[in-house]
N, C-alpha and C positions, 0 to 999 in steps of 0.2 A: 223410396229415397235412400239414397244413399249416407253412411252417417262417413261425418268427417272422425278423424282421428285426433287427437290432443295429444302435443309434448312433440318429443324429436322420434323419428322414425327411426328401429332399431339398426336398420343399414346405413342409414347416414351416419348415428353416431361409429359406430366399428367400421365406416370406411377414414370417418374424421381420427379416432384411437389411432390407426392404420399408419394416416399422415405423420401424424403427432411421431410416433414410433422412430418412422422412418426419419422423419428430422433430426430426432435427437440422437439416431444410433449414424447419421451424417456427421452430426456437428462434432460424437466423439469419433470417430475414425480420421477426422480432419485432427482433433486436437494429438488423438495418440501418433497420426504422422510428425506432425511437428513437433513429437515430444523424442520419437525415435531418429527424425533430421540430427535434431542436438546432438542426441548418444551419438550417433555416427561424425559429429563433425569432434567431437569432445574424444571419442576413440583415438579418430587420423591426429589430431593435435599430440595426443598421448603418444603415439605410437612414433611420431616425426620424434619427438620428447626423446624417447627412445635411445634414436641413434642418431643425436645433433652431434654433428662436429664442433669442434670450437679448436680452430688450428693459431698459434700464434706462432712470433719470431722473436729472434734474443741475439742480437752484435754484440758480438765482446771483442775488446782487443787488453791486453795485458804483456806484461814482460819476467821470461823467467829460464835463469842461464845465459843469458848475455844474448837471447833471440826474443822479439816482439810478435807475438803471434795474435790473427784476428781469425773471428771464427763468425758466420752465421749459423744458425740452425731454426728451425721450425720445428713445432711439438703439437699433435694436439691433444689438448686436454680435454676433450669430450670425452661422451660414452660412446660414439660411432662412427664409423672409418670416414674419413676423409677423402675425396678425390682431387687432386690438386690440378685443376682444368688447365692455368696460365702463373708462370712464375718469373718475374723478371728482377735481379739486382737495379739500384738505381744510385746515382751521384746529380747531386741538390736537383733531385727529383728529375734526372733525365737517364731514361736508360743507358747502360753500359754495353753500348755495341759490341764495343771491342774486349778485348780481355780484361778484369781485374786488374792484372798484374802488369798492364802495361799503362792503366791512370795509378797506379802507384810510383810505377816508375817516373813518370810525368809527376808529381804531386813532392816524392821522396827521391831523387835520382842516384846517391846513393846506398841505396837498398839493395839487399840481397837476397834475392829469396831461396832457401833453404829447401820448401815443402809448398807447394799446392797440390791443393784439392776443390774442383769442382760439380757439383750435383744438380744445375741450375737445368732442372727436367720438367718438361710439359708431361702431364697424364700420369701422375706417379700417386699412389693411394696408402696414404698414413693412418696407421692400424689408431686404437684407443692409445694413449700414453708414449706413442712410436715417435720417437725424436731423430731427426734427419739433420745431417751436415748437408747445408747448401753449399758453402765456400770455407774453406780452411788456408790459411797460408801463414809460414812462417818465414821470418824476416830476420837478419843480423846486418850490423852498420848501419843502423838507422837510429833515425831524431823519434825518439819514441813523443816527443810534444805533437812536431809536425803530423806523426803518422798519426797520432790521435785527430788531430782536427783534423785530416782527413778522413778517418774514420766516421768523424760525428756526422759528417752529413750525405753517408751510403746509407741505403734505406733498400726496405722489400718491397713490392707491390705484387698478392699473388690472389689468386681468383679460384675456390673450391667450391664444392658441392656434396650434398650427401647421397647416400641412394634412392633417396625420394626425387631428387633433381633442382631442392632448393639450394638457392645460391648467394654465398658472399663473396665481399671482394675483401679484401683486408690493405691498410696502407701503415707501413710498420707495427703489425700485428694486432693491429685493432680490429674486429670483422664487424661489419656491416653488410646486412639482407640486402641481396639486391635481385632483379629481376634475369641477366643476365652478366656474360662474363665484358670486360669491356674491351 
């Protein structure tokens, strides 16, 4: 006769060891992915961080020597370059097809203008701190009142990106993340 054996056979326990092993060195190479997913999502965040633009605008108009001059310009204050995809001037929020200087003249009729300047460019890329003239124009014989409320309601609407390829739109220099340029 045969005798039985009593307790656990020493191959089943070291092949159950085995399991056990394999489970738990499973369960950490799942946990240390997901630990390394983070670092990497927490790096590109950092790294976007980096080099965000943050582009705004500033309309000024003032009088000084017997000429009223209005200026726009755009700055950005970030720490990283700007691409400026779409840029368009605007009056009570409709684009200015036609020239500046000729809804002034329609607005102000006798106005003279002295000095423009225009820089109202697609694809143009604004360094850290680079402050850009979009429109410059200076005026003599004019209602510096009227010229003002006309001024008050020309506005920007311009659409950047960074080199990563995130994108805002801005509507007088406000930026808002957005998906695409519009």
């Amino acid at each position: 006769m045969t005798e039985q054996k009593k307790g656990w056979d020493l191959g089943v326990v070291l092949a159950l060891i085995a399991v056990m092993i394999s489970i738990c060195t499973m369960i950490i190479s799942l946990v240390e992915t997901s630990i390394m997913q983070k670092q990497q999502q927490a790096m590109t965040e950092s790294a976007k961080a980096s080099v965000w633009p943050y582009v705004t605008s500033l309309t000024t108009t003032g009088a000084a020597d017997g000429e009223t001059q209005f200026k726009i310009v755009v700055e950005n204050k970030g720490v990283g370059p700007a691409l400026i995809n779409q840029m368009e001037v605007r009056y009570n929020d409709q684009p200015i097809d036609n020239s500046i200087v000729n809804m002034i003249r329609k607005h102000c009729p006798d106005a003279l203008v002295t000095n423009f300047s225009s820089n109202v460019t697609q694809k143009m890329v604004l360094s850290p701190g680079e402050i850009k003239s979009i429109i410059s124009i200076d005026l003599k014989e004019v209602d510096f009142m009227s010229f003002a409320q006309f001024t008050e309601k020309v506005s920007t609407h311009y659409c950047y990106s960074n080199i990563y390829g995130d994108i805002w739109i801005s509507l007088d220099g406000t930026p808002i993340e957005s998906k695409q340029c519009e």
